[in-house]
N, C-alpha and C positions, 0 to 999 in steps of 0.2 A: 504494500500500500504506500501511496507519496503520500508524503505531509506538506502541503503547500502552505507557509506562512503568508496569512494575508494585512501591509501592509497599510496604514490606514493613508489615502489619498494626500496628497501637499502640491498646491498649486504656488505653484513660485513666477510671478511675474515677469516677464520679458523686459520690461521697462517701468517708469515711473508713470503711476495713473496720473492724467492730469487733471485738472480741475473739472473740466467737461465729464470724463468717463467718469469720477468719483461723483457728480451731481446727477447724473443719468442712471447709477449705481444706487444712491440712495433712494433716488426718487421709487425707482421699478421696485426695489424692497420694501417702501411702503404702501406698495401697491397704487402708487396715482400717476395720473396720468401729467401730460405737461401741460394740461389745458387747466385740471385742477391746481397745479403750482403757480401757473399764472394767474389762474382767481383767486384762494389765496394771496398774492402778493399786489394785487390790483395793477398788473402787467400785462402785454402782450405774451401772445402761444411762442412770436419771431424773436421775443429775447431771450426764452428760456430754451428756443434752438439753435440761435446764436450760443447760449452759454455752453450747452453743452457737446457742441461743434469746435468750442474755443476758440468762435469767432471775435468772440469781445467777453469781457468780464462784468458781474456786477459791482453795482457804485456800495461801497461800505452799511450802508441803509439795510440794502436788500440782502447782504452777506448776515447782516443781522435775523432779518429774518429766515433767510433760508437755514440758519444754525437751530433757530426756535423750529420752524416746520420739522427737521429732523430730529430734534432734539440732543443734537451736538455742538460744541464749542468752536465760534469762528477757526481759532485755530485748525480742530483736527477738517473742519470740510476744505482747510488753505494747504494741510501738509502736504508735503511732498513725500512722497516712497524713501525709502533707504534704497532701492533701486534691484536687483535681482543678486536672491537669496540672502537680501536683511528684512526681516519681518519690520513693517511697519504699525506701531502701535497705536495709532491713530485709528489705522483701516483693522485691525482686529479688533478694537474695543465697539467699533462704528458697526461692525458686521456681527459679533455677539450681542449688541445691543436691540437689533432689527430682531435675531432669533430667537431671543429672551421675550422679546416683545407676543413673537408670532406665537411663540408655546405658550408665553400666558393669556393671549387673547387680548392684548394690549396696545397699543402705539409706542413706537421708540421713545418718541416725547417722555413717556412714564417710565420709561428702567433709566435706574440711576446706576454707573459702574463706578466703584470706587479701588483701587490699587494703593496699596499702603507697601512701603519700598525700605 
């Protein structure tokens, strides 16, 4: 008989997400759409396809709000990747926080993660 050890998956990034894929990211994780983010933030559907084309960025205002909508801190929706094979803490905290959310029937807005160092 083999014994096949299975493994558990590790997706290691090619490059650094940029700000568009990490906004297109969190959005698809809490399930809305770009039509909802733009009502929501009282915008157009064309900036939040600009944003996450990385055609153009938002003005400070709306980096506010889009940290609330997600319920993360301007910082981690601004970090940048450690870049292929450094885990970014930012996007791990971002992505247990969406999952935490979906298993309790909650919106990210409401898990609070805390790391004590």
């Amino acid at each position: 008989m083999i014994h096949k050890t299975i493994e558990p998956e590790i997706h290691i990034a090619q490059g650094a997400e940029t700000f568009g894929a990490r906004l297109a990211r969190l959005r698809r994780g809490q399930g809305l759409s770009k039509t909802d983010v733009a009502d929501h933030l009282g915008i157009s559907i064309t900036a939040i396809c600009h944003w996450e084309q990385d055609r153009s960025r938002p003005k400070s205002a709306r980096l506010n709000d889009l940290s609330e909508l997600f319920g993360i801190s301007t910082a981690e929706l601004l970090a940048d990747d450690g870049g292929p094979g450094q885990p970014n803490l930012a996007d791990l905290v971002s992505r247990a926080r969406i999952e935490i959310a979906r298993a309790a029937g909650t919106v990210p807005s409401k898990v609070r993660i805390v790391i004590e160092i």
